[in-house]
C-alpha positions in Angstrom: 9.4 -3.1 65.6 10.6 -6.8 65.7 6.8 -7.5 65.4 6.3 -5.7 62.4 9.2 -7.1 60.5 8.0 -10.2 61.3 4.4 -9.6 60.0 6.2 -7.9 56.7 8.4 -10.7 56.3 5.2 -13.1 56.4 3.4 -11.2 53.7 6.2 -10.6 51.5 6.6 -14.7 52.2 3.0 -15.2 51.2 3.2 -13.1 48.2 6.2 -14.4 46.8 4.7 -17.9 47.0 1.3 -16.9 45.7 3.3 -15.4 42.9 5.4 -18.3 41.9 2.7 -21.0 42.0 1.7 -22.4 38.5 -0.3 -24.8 39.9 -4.3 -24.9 40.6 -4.9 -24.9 44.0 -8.7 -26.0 43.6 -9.1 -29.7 42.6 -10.6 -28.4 39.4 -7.5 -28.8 36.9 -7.0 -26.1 34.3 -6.8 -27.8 30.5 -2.9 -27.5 29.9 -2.8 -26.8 25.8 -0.8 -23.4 25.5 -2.4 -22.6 22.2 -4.5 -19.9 22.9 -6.8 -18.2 20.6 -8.1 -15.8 22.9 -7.5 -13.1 25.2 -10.1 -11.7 27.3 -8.5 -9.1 29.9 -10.5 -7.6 32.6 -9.0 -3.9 33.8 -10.5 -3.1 37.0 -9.5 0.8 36.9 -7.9 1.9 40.1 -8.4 -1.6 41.8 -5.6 -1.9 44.3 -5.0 -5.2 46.5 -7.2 -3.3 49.0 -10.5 -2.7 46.9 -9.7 -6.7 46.1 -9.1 -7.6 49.9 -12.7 -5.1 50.4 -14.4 -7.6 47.7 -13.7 -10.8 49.3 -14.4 -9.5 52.9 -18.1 -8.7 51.9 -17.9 -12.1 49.7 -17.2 -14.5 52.9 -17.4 -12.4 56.3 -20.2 -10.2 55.5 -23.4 -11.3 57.4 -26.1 -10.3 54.6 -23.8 -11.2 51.9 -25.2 -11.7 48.7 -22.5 -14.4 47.7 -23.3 -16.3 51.1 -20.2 -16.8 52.3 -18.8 -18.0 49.0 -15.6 -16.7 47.5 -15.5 -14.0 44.7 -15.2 -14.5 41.3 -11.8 -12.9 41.2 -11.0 -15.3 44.2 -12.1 -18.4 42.4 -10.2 -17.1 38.8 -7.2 -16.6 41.3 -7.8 -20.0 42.7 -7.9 -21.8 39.7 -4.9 -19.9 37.9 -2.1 -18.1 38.8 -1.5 -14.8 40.7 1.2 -12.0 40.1 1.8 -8.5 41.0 3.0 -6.0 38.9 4.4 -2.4 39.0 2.9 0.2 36.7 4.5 3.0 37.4 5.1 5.5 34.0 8.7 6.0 32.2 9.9 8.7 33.9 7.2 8.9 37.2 6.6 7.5 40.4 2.9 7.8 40.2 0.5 7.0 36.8 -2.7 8.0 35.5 -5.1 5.9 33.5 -4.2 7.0 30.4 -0.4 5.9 31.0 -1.2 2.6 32.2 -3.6 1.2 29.7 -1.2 2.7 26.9 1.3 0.5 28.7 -0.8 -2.6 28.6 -1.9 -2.4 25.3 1.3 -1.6 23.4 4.2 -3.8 26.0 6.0 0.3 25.8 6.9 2.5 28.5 4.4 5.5 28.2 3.9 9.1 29.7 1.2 10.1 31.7 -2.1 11.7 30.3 -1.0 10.1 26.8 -3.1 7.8 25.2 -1.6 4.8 22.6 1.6 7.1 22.1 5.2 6.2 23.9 7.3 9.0 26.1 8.9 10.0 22.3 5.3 11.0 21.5 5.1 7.8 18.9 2.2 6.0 18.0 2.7 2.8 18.6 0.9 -0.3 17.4 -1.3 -1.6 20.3 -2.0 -5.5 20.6 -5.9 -4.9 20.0 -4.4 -3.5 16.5 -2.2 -6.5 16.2 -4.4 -8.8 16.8 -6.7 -7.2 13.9 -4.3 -7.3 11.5 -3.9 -11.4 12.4 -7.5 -11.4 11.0 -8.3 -11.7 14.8 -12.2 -10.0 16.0 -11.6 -7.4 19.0 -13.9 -5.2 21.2 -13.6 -3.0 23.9 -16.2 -2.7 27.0 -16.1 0.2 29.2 -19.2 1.0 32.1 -17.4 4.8 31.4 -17.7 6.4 28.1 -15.7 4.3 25.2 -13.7 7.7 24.5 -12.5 7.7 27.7 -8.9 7.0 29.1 -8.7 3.0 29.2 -10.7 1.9 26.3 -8.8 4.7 24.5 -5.3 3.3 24.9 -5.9 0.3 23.3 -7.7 1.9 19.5 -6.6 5.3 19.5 -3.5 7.8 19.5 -3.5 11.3 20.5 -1.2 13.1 23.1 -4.0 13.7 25.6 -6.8 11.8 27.2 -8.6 14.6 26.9 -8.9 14.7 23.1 -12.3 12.7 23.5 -13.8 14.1 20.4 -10.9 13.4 18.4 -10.6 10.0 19.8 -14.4 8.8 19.1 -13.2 9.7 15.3 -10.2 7.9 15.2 -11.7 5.1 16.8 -14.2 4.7 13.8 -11.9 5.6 10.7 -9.0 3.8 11.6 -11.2 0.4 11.7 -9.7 -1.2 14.2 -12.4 -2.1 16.5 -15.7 -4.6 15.6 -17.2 -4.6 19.2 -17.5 -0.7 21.0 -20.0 -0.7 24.1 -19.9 2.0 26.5 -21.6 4.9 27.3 -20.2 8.5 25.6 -22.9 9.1 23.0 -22.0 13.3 23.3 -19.0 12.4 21.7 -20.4 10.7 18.5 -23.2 13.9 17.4 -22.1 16.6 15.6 -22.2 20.3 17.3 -26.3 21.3 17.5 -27.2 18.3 16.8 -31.4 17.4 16.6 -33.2 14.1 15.8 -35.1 14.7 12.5 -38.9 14.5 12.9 -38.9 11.4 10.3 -35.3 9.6 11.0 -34.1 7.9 7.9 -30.5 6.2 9.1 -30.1 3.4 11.4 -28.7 5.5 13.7 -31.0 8.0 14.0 -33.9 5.4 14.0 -32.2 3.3 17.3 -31.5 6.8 19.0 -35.1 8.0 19.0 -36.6 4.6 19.9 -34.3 4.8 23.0 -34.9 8.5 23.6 -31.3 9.7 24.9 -30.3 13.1 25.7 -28.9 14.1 22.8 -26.2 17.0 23.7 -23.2 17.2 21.6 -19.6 17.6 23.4 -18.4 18.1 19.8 -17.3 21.9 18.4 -17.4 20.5 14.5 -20.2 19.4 12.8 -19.0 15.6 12.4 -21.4 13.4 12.6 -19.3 10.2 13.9 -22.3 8.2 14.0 -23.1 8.7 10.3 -19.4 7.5 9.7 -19.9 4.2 11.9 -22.9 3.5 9.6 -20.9 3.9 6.8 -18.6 1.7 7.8 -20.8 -1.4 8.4 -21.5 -1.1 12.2 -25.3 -2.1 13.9 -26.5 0.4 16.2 -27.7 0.2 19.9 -28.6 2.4 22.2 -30.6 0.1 24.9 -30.4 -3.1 26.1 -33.3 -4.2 24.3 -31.5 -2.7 20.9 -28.3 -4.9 22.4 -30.2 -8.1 22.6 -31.2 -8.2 19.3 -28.2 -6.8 17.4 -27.1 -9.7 15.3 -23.9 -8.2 13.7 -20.1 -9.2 14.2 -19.7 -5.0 14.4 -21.4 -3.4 16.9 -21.3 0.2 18.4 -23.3 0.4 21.2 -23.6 3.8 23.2 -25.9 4.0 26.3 -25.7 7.3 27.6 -24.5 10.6 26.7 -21.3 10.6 29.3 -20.6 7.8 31.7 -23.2 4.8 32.2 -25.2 4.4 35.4 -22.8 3.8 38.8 -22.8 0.3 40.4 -25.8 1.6 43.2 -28.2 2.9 39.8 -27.7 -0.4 38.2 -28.3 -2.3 41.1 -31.5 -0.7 42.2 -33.0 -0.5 38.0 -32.5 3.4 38.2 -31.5 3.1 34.1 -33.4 0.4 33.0 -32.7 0.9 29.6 -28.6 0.1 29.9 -27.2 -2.7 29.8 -24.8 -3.8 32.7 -21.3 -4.4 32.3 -21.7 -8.3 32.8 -24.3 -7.8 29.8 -22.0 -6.1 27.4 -19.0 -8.2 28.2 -21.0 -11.4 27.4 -22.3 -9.8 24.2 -19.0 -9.1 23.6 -17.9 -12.4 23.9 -20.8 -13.9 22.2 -20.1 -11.6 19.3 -16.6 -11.7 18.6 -15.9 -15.6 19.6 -17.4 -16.4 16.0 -14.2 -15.5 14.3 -12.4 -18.4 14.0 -8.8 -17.1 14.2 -9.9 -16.0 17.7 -10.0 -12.3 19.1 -8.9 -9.8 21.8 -11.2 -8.1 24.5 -10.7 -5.7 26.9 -13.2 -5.1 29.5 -12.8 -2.4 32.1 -15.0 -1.5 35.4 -13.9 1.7 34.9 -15.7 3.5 38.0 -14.5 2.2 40.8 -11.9 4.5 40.2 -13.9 6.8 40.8 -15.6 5.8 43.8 -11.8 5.7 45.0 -11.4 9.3 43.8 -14.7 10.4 45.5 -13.2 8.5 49.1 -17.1 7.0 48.6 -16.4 3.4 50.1 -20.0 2.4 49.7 -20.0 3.0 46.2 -16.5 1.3 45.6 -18.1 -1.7 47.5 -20.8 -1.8 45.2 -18.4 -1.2 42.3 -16.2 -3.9 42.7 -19.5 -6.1 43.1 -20.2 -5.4 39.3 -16.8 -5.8 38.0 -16.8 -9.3 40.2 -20.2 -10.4 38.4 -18.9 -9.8 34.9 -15.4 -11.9 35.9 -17.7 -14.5 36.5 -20.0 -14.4 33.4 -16.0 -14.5 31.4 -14.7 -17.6 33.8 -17.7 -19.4 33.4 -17.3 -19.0 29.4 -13.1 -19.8 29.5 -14.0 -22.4 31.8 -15.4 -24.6 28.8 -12.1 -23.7 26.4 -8.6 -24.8 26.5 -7.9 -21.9 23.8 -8.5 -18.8 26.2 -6.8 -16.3 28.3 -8.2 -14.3 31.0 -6.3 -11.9 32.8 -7.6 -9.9 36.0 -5.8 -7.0 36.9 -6.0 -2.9 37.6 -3.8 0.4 36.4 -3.1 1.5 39.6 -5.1 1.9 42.9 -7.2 4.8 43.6 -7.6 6.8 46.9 -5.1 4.6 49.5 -8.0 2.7 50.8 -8.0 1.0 53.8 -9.8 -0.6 56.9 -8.6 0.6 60.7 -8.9 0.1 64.1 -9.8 3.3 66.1 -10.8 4.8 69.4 -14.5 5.5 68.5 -17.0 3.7 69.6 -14.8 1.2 72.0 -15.8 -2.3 72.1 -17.6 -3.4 76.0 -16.3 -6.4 77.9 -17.9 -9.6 77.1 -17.5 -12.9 79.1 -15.8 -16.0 77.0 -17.4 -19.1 77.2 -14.2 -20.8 78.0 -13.7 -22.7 81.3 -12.7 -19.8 83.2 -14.8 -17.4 82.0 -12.4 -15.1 80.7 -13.5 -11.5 80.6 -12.4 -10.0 77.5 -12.2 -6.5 76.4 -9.9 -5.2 73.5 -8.7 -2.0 73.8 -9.7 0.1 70.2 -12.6 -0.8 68.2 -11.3 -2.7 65.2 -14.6 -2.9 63.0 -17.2 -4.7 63.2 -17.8 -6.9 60.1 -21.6 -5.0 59.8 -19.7 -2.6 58.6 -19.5 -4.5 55.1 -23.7 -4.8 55.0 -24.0 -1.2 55.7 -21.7 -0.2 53.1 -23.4 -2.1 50.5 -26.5 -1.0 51.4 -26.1 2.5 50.9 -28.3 3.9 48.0 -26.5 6.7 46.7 -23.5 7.3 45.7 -22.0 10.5 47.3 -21.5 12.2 44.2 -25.8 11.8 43.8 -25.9 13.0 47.4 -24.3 16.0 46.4 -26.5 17.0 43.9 -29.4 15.9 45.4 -28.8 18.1 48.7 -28.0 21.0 46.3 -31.7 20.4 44.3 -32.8 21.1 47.5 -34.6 25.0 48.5 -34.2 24.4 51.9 -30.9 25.2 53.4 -27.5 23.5 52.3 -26.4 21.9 55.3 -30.0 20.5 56.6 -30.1 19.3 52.6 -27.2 17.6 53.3 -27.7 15.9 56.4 -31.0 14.7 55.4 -30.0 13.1 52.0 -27.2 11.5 53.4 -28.5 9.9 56.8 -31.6 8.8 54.0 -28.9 7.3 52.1 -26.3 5.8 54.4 -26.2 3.6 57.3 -23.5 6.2 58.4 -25.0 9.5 59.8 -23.5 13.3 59.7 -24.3 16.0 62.0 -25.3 19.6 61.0 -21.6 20.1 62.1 -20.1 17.8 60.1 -21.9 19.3 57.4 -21.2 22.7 58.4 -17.1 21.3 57.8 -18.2 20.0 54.5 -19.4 23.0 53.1 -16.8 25.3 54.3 -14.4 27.1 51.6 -11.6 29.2 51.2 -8.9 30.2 49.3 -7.8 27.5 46.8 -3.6 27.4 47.8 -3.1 26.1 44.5 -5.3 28.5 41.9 -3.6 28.2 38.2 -6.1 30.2 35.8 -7.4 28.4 33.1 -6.3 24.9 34.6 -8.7 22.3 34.1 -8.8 21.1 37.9 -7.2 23.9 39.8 -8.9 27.0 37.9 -10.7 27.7 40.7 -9.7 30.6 43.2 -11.9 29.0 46.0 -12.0 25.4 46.8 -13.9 23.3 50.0 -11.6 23.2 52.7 -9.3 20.3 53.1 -6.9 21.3 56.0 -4.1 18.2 56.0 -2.6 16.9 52.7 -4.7 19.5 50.8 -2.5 19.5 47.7 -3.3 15.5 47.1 -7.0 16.5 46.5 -6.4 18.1 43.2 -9.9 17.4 41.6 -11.8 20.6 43.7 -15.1 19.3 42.5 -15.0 16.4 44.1 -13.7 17.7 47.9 -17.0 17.4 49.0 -17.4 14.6 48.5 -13.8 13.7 49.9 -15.3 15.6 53.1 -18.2 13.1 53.2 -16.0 10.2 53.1 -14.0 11.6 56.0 -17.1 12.6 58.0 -18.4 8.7 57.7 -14.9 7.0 58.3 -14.5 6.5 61.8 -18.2 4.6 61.4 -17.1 2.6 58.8 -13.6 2.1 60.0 -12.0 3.3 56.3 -8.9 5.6 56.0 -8.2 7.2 53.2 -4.8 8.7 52.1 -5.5 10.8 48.9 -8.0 11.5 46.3 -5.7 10.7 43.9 -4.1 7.5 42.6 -0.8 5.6 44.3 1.7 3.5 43.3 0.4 0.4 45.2 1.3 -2.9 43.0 -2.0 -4.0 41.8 -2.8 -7.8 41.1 -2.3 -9.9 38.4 -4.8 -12.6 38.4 -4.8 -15.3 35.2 -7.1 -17.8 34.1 -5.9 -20.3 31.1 -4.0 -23.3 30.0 -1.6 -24.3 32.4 1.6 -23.6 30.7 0.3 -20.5 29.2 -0.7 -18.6 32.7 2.5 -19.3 34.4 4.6 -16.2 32.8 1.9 -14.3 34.5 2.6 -15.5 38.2 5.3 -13.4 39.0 6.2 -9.9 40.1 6.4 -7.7 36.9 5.7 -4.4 35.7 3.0 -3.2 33.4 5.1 -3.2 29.9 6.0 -6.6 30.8 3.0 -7.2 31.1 1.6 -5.6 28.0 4.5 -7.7 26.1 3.0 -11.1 27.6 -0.5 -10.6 26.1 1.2 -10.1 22.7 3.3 -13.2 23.3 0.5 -15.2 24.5 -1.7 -14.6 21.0 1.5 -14.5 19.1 1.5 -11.1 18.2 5.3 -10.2 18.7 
């Protein structure tokens, strides 16, 4: 016990001093003008200090890493800047959704869960994305999810539930708010039954057929939100090729009919036709810097959240890969100015990663090369650091193992040990997917409930009620079939409460309010303060 209080106290040490520096710690100096024009912040969604910690493990230890034992991008912004911590926990709750959080960054209020851009009262209130418009400031938002979704959401629309996507994409384009929208969540945007015409005669409809999207409408009116958006001034694209040419300071570009391809698809050119997030942040950037009162963008990585929801580590590895190339892309960029912010940071953490020692596998005596030959022999098997290849290296996501093993004619649990021992480094049994499959009675039925409507649900036998999303407990079940391999625990398939990171890029005297321990409204209130928006 005295042990561990003395390995707390350390951290908590460590922290606090991390937190409290305002100095560069890399002999490149930060310029120190506080005037800043700019804010760019980065949101990795449900990036905890673990999935941050996962990142720079691959980034030095890793032995096929792709950064060659180089630090991160996050690590360099965090070595040339400042790091915090903050809390961002909802008004009344212990634990917050995306929705919640986001809202609290945008607007500096405390929020309720599952709102979006309202406070606990219900309110609208005025988010800095809309402040900064009204300052004659450009603004964008960038999401690798759909741009209806929860994060981008917060900052440019109002409505008492995330779920109001249809109603958000609408509000998003009347209230005028936004000049840069890239993201995927095209469904949103076409009106109910909605067909290309055989000749097209808008904009819209001419970029949609050149990029030949699935065209399925979410919507239940006939709006045609697209058909607005041209109205109201905004180029088109729906490819990357359509992205590198679009010339105009307002753009509205929608890649794919819900969420845009995961970190694994990108990587391996599955979509070809989308952009990557590191390519619609820097068009982003590109587009908006030529306002000359400055401007305000959010970017998000929104899915490794949901790779931390899925308990799919090789995926979240992958995930936080991406969102770590587009930091870089916006350092490089703020790197040349002395009039921009960038801010790092997440909404909450997602899943309670971690890494483990166990008693699988145990490690055999070896003979150190020291004088007296020591043999040596640890007693658990505390990872080997191949784990971090092999998790990259996986080729699916578990979600596309799923559906790939249910595709299949043959039966369920052959499917599924076959796609997955293709696709990971980490095998399963017929047993283990024999568990996997395995149902019964969903303890926690509620008719009509948009997670828990189900009266059957794949059998999770310890913590059961923390894996509320029933659709993904397979893939929870994969994760927990694979983690004694990959030395991973998970805790939930939900979010935590875990302080996330705060890490800030800028103008000396301008990043130091950031370096401390803080909450999410605070830290919503220091982006305002920082453009001069309150």
């Amino acid at each position: 016990m005295k042990f561990i209080k003395m390995i707390m106290l350390g951290y908590w040490a460590a922290l606090l001093c991390a937190c409290s520096s305002a100095t560069p710690t890399q002999t490149t100096q930060v310029k120190t003008s506080a005037k800043i024009k700019n804010v760019i912040l980065m949101i990795g969604d449900g990036m905890g200090p673990q999935q941050v910690g996962l990142l720079q493990e691959y980034a030095k230890r890793a032995p096929q890493s792709i950064y060659h034992g180089q630090d991160s991008a996050i690590a360099k912004l965090a070595n040339l800047g400042v790091v915090g911590m903050s809390l961002h926990g909802p008004a009344d709750r212990l634990v917050v959704d995306s929705a919640c959080s986001a809202t609290q960054l945008a607007t500096g209020e405390p929020a309720g869960n599952e709102m979006i851009g309202l406070n606990r009262q219900g309110m609208a209130v005025h988010t800095i994305l809309e402040k900064a418009k009204a300052k004659g400031k450009a603004t964008g938002l960038v999401s690798d999810t759909r741009i209806t979704h929860a994060t981008p959401a917060a900052f440019a629309a109002h409505q008492i539930h995330r779920s109001k996507e249809n109603d958000i994409a609408l509000e998003m384009l009347t209230n005028g708010q936004v000049d840069v929208m890239l993201s995927g969540g095209l469904r949103h945007f076409l009106p109910k039954g909605y067909t290309l015409p055989s000749t097209p005669i808008h904009h819209f409809e001419q970029g949609l057929k050149a990029a030949a999207l699935p065209l399925a409408s979410k919507r239940t009116d006939t709006q045609n939100v697209l058909l607005l958006a041209e109205q109201s001034g905004y180029e088109f694209a729906f490819s990357k090729q359509q992205l590198n040419q679009a010339k105009s300071t307002k753009v509205l570009g929608l890649f794919a009919s819900s969420a845009m391809a995961d970190a694994i698809e990108s990587k391996q050119g599955e979509k070809p036709n989308e952009p990557t997030l590191s390519d619609m942040a820097m068009h982003a950037v590109k587009t908006l810097s030529q306002n000359d009162n400055g401007f305000f963008l959010m970017i998000e990585g929104g899915q490794i959240d949901w790779a931390g929801h899925n308990n799919d580590a090789g995926t979240l590895l992958n995930e936080m890969v991406k969102f770590d190339t587009a930091v870089e892309a916006v350092l490089n960029w703020a790197a040349k100015r002395d009039d921009t912010l960038v801010v790092v940071t997440a909404d909450h953490e997602t899943g309670g990663f971690g890494f483990s020692y166990n008693a699988v596998d145990l490690p055999q005596a070896e003979v150190l090369a020291n004088p007296n030959h020591d043999r040596y022999q640890p007693n658990f098997n505390f990872g080997q650091l191949e784990v971090l290849d092999k998790l990259f290296t996986q080729s699916k996501s578990y979600q596309n193992m799923w559906s790939a093993a249910q595709a299949l004619k043959t039966p369920l649990a052959e499917n599924l040990v076959n796609v997955v021992n293709a696709a990971s480094e980490f095998k399963i049994a017929k047993t283990d997917a024999e568990t996997i499959l395995a149902t019964s009675k969903n303890a926690f039925f509620k008719r009509g409930h948009s997670s828990l409507g189900s009266e059957t649900a794949s059998t999770i036998n310890d913590f059961s009620s923390f894996y509320v999303y029933l659709a993904e407990r397979p893939l929870n079940l994969i994760g927990r079939a694979l983690s004694a391999q990959q030395n991973i625990v998970w805790s939930t398939g939900t979010h935590t409460h875990t302080p996330v990171g705060v890490f800030t890029f800028g103008p000396k005297e301008a990043i130091r309010p950031f370096g401390q321990m803080q909450t999410h409204v605070e830290l919503g209130k220091k982006l305002q303060t920082a453009l001069n928006l309150e």
